[in-house]
ROLOZA-449125 format. One record per residue (C-alpha): residue number from 0; residue in three letters; chain; x, y, z. Coordinates in Angstrom, 2 decimals. Example, Ala and Ser with C-alpha at 12.3 -4.5 7.8 and 13.67 -1.06 7.14 Angstrom:
<site 0 "ALA" "A" <12.30 -4.50 7.80>>,
<site 1 "SER" "A" <13.67 -1.06 7.14>>,
***
This chain:
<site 0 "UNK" "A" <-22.95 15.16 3.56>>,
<site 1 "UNK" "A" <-20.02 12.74 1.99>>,
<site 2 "UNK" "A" <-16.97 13.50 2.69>>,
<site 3 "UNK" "A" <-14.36 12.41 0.17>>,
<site 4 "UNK" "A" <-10.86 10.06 1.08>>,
<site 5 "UNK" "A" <-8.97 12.90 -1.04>>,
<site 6 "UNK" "A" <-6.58 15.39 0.45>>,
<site 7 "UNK" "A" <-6.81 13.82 4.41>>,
<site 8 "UNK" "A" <-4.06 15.12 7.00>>,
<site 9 "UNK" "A" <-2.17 11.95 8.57>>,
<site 10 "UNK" "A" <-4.50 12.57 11.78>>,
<site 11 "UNK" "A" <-7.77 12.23 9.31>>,
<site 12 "UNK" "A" <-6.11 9.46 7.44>>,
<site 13 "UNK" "A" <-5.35 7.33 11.00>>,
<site 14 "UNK" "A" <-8.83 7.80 11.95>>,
<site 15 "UNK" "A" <-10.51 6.59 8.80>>,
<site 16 "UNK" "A" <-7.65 3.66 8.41>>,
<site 17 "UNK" "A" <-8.58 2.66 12.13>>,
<site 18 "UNK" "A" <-4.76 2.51 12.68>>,
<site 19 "UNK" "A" <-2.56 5.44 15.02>>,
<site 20 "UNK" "A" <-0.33 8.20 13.09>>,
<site 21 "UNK" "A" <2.53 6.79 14.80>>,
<site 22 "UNK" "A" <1.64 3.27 12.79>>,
<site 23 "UNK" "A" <1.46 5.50 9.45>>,
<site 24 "UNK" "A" <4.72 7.03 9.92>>,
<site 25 "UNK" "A" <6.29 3.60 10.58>>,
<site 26 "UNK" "A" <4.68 1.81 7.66>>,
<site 27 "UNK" "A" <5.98 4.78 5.53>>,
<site 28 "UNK" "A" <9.86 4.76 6.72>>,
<site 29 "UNK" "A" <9.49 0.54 5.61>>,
<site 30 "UNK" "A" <7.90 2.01 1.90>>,
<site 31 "UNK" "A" <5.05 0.30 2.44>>,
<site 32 "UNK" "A" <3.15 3.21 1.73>>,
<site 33 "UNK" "A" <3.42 6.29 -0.92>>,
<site 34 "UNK" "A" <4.52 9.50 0.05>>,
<site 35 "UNK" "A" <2.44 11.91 0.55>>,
<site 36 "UNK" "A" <1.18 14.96 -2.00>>,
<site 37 "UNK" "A" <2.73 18.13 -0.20>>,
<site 38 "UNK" "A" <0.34 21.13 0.05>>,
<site 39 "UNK" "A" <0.22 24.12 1.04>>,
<site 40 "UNK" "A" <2.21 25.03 4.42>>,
<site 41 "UNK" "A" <3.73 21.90 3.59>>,
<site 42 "UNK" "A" <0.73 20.05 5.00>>,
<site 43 "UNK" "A" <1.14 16.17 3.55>>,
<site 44 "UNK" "A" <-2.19 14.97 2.16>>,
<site 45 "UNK" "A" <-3.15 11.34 1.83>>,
<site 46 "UNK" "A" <-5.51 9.94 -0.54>>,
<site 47 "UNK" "A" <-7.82 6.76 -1.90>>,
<site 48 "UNK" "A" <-4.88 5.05 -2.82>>,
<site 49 "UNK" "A" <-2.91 5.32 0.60>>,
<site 50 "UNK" "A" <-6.40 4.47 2.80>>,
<site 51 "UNK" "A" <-6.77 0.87 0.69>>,
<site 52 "UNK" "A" <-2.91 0.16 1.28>>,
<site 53 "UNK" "A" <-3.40 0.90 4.64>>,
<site 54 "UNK" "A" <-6.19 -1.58 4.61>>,
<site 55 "UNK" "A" <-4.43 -4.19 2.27>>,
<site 56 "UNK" "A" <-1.01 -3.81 5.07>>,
<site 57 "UNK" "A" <-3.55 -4.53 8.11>>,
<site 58 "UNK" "A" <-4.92 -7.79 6.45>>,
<site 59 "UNK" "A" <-1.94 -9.20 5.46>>,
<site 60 "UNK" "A" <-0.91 -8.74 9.05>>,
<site 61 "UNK" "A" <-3.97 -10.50 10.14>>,
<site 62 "UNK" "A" <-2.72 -13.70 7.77>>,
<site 63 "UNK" "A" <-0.13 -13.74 10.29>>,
<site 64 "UNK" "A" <2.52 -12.67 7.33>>,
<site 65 "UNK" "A" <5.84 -10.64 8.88>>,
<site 66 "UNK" "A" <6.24 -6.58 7.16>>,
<site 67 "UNK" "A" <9.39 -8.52 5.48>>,
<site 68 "UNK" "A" <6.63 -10.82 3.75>>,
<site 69 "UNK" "A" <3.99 -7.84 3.10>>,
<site 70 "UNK" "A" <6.93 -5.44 1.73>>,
<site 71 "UNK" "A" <7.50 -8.86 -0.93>>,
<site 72 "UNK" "A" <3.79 -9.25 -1.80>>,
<site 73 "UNK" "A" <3.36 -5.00 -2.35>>,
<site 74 "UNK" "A" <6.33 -5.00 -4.41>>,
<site 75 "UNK" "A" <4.53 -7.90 -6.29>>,
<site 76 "UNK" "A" <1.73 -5.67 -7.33>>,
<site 77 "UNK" "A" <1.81 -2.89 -10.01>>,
<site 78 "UNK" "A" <2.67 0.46 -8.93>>,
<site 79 "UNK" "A" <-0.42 2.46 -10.99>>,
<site 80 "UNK" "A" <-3.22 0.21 -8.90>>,
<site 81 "UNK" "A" <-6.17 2.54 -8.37>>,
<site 82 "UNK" "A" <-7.90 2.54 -4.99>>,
<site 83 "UNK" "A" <-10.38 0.31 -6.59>>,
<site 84 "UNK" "A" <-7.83 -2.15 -7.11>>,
<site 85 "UNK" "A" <-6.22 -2.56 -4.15>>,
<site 86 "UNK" "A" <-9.11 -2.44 -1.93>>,
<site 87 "UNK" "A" <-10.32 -5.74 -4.51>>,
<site 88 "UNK" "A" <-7.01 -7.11 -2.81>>,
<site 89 "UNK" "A" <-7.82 -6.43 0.53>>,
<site 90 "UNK" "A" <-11.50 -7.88 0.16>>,
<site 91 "UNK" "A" <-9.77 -11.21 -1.41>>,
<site 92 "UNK" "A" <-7.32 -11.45 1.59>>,
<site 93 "UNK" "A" <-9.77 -10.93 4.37>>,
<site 94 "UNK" "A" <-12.17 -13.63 2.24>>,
<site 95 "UNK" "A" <-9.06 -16.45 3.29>>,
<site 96 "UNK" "A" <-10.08 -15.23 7.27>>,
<site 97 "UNK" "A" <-12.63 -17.49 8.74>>,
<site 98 "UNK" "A" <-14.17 -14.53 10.51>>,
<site 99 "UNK" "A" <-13.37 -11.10 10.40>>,
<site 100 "UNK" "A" <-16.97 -9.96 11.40>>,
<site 101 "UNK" "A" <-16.91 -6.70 14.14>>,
<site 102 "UNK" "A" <-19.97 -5.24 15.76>>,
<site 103 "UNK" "A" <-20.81 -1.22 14.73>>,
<site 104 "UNK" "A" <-23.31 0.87 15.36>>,
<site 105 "UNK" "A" <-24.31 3.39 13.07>>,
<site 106 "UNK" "A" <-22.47 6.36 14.32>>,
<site 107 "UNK" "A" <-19.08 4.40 14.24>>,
<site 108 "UNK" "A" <-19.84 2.96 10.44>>,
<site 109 "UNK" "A" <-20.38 6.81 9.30>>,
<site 110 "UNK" "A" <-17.19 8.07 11.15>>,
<site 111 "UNK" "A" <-15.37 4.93 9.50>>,
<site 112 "UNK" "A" <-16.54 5.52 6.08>>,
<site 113 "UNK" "A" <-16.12 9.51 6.45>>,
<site 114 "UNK" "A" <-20.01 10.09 4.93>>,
<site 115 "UNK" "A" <-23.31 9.90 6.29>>,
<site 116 "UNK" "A" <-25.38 6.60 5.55>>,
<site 117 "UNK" "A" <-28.76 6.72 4.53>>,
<site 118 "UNK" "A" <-31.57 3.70 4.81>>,
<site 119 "UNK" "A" <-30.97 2.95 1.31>>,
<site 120 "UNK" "A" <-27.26 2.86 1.97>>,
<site 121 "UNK" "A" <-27.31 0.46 4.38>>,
<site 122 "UNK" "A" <-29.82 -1.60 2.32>>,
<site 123 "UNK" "A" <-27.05 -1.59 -1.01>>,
<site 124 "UNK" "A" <-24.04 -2.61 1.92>>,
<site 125 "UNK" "A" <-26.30 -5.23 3.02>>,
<site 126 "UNK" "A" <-26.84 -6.58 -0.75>>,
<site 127 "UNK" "A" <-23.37 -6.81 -1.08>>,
<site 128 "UNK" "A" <-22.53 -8.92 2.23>>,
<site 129 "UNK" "A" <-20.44 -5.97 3.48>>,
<site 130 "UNK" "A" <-23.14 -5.91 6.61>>,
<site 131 "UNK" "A" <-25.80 -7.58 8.38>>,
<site 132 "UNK" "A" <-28.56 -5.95 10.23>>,
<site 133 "UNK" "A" <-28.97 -7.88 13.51>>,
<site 134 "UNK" "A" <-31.51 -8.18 16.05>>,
<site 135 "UNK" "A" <-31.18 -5.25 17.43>>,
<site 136 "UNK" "A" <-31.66 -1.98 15.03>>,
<site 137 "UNK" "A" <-29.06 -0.11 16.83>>,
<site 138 "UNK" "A" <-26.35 -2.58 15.20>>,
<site 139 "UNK" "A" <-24.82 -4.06 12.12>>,
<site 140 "UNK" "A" <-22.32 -6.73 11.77>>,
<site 141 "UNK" "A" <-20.05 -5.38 9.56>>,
<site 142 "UNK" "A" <-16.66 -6.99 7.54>>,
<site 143 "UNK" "A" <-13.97 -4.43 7.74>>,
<site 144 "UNK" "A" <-12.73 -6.44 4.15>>,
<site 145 "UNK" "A" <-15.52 -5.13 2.72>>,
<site 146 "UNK" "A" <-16.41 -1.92 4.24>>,
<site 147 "UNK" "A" <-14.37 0.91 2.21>>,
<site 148 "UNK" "A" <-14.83 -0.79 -1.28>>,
<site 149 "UNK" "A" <-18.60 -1.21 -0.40>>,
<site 150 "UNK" "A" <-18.90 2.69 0.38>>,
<site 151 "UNK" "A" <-17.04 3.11 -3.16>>,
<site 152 "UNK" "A" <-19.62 1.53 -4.97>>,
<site 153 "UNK" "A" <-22.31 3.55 -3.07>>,
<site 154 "UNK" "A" <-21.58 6.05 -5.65>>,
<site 155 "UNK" "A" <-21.90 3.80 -8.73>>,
<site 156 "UNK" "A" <-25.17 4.13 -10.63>>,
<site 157 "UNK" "A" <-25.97 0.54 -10.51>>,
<site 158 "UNK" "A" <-29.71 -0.76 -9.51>>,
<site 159 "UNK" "A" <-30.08 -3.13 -6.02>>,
<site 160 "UNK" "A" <-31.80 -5.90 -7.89>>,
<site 161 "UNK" "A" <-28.16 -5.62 -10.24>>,
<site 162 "UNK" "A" <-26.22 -5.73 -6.98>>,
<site 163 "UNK" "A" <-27.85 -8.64 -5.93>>,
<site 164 "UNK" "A" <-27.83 -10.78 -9.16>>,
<site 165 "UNK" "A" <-24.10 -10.02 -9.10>>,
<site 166 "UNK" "A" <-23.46 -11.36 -5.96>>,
<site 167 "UNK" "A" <-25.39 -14.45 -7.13>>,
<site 168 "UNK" "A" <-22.70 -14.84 -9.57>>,
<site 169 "UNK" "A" <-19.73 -14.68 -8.33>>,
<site 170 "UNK" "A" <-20.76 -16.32 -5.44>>,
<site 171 "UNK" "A" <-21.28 -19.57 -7.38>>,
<site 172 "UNK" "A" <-17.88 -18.92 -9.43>>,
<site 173 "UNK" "A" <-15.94 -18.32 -6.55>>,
<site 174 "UNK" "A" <-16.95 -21.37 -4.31>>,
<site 175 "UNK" "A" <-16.72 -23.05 -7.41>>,
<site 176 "UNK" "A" <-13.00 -21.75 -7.82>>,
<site 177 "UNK" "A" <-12.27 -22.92 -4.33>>,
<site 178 "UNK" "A" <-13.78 -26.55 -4.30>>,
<site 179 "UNK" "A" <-11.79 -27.02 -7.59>>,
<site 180 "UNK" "A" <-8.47 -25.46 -5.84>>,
<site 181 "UNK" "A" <-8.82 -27.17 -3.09>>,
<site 182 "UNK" "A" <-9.17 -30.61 -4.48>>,
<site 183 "UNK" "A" <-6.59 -30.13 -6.67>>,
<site 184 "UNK" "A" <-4.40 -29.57 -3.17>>,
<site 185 "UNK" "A" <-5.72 -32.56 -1.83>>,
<site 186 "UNK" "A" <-5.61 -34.49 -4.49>>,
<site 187 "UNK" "A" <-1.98 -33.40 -6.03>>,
<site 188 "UNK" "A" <-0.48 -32.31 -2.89>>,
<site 189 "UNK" "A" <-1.63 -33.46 0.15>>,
<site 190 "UNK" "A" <-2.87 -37.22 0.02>>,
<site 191 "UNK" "A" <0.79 -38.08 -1.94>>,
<site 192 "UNK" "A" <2.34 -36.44 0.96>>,
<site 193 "UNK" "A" <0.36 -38.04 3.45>>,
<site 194 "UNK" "A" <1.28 -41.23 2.03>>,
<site 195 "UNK" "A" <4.67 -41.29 2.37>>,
<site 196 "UNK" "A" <4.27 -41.19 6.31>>,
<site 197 "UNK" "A" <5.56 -37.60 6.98>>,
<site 198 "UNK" "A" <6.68 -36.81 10.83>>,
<site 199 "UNK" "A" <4.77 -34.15 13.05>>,
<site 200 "UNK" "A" <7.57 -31.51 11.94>>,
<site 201 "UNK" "A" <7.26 -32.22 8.35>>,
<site 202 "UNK" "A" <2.99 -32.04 8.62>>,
<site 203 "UNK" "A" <3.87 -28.91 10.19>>,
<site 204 "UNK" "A" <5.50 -27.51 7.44>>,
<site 205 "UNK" "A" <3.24 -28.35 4.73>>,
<site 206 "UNK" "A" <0.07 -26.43 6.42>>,
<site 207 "UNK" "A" <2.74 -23.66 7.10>>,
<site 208 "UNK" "A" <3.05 -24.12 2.79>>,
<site 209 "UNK" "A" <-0.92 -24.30 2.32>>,
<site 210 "UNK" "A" <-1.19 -20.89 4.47>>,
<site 211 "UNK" "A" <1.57 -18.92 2.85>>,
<site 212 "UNK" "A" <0.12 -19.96 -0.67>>,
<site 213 "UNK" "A" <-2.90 -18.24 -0.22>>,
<site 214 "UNK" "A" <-2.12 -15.06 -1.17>>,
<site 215 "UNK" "A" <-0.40 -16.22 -4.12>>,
<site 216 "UNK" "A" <-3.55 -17.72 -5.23>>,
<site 217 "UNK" "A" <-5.10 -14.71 -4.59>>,
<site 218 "UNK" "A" <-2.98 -12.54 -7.03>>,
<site 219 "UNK" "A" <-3.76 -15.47 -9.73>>,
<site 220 "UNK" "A" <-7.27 -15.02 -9.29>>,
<site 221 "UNK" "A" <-7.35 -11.29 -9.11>>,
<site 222 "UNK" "A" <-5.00 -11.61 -12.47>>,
<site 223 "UNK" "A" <-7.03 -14.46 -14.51>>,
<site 224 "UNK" "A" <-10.07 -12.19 -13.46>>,
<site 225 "UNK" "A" <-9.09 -8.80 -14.53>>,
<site 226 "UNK" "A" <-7.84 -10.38 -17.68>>,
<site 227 "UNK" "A" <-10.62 -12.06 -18.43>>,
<site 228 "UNK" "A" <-12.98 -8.61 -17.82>>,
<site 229 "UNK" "A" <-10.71 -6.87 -20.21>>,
<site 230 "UNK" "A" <-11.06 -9.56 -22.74>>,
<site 231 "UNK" "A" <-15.01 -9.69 -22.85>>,
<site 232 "UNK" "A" <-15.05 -5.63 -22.92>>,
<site 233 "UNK" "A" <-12.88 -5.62 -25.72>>,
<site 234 "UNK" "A" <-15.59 -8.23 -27.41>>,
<site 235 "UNK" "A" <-18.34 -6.17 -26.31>>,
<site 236 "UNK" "A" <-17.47 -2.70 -26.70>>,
<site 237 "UNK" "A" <-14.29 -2.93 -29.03>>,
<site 238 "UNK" "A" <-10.86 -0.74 -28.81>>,
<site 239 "UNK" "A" <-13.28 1.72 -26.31>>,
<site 240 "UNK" "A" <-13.63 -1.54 -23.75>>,
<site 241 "UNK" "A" <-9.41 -2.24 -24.11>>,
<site 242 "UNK" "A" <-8.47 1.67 -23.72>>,
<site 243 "UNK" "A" <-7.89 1.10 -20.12>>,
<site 244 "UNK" "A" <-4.49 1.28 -19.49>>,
<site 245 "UNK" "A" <-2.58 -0.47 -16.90>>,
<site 246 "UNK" "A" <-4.64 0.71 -14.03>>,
<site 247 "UNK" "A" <-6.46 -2.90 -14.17>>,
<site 248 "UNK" "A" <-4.26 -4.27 -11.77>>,
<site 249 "UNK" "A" <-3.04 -7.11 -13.98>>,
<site 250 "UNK" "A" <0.47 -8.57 -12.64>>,
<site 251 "UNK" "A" <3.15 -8.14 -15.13>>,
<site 252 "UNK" "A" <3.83 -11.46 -17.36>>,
***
């Protein structure tokens, strides 16, 4: 039986989040996350959108950035992003993480994911890198970066040999991206400031630079991407393929 992200109490949101209600209510005083919809009794529910912030706040963390930093990068981002979008974000964050990897067994991925998870299930996750079965049945290695907007796509009517071919492709464009970026670093950045016989403080600082630009990247890429999406369904499919609003995530120019 799946159970759906919509209309969770702050105790069901904590547990699905991985993260304690005391953490939610903290993260919400700073307006790092949306209020609530009120219900009846006046019962806050949480949805979608709040469970990939939540995800998205416990990443950044992980980059090491302060809640001063993560409150500047969430104001960054439009305020209409769908779930969709922001758990895109989260995956592209986590990517920049040499190895977020965690052990689960079955039972813990369901109660994470809030649904049961069938063989086929488990099969589409694994086509998409967000597990790997391991020697022993019992457990998957799973990346948390990938585990919510995997389940999403569960839903989507889209075959495993599509899955696959599509994670052949951006594969290839992303390394691709990355090489290029990172030569360009090397090339435009680093080696003239290498040159010029920095001290140990000043080396210091420009890694400090190269980690804290990383997410900026990130937005670029997330923006040049969506743009580019829009652009060939507007080719392909005409006014229908642009009629999507500004729930694409797209920074504002």
């Amino acid at each position: 039986m799946k159970e759906s992200a919509t209309g969770l109490t702050v105790d069901e949101l904590a547990a699905r989040a991985g993260v304690t209600v005391r953490t939610i209510r903290f993260y919400s005083t700073r307006g790092l996350l949306p209020p609530p919809e009120i219900g009846p009794r006046r019962v806050g529910r949480y949805g979608p959108d709040h469970l990939s912030r939540l995800a998205l706040i416990e990443e950044l963390q992980h980059q090491g950035l302060t809640l001063s930093a993560i409150e500047r990068y969430l104001e960054q981002l439009p305020p209409d992003l769908s779930a969709q979008d922001l758990a895109i974000h989260r995956a592209l964050v986590a990517s920049w993480v040499p190895d977020t990897a965690e052990d689960a067994t079955r039972e813990q991925l369901e109660r994470r994911v809030g649904r049961e998870l069938t063989e086929e299930d488990l099969d589409r996750l694994a086509a998409m890198s967000v597990l790997v079965r391991t020697d022993d049945p019992r457990i998957f290695r799973v990346d948390p970066g990938l585990l919510h907007l995997g389940t999403r796509l569960l839903d989507v009517p889209i075959a495993l040999e599509t899955i696959l071919a599509a994670r052949t492709v951006v594969i290839e464009h992303t390394r691709s991206a990355a090489r290029e970026l990172s030569r360009l670093f090397k090339d435009e950045v680093w080696e003239p400031y290498r040159d010029s016989a920095p001290d140990e403080e000043e080396v210091a600082r420009m890694k400090s630079l190269s980690a804290h630009m990383q997410p900026m990247v990130i937005q670029a890429l997330i923006t040049a991407f969506q743009r580019s999406m829009k652009q060939e369904l507007r080719q392909s499919f005409g006014k229908e393929g642009d009629d999507t609003g500004r729930g694409d995530g797209a920074a504002p120019e």
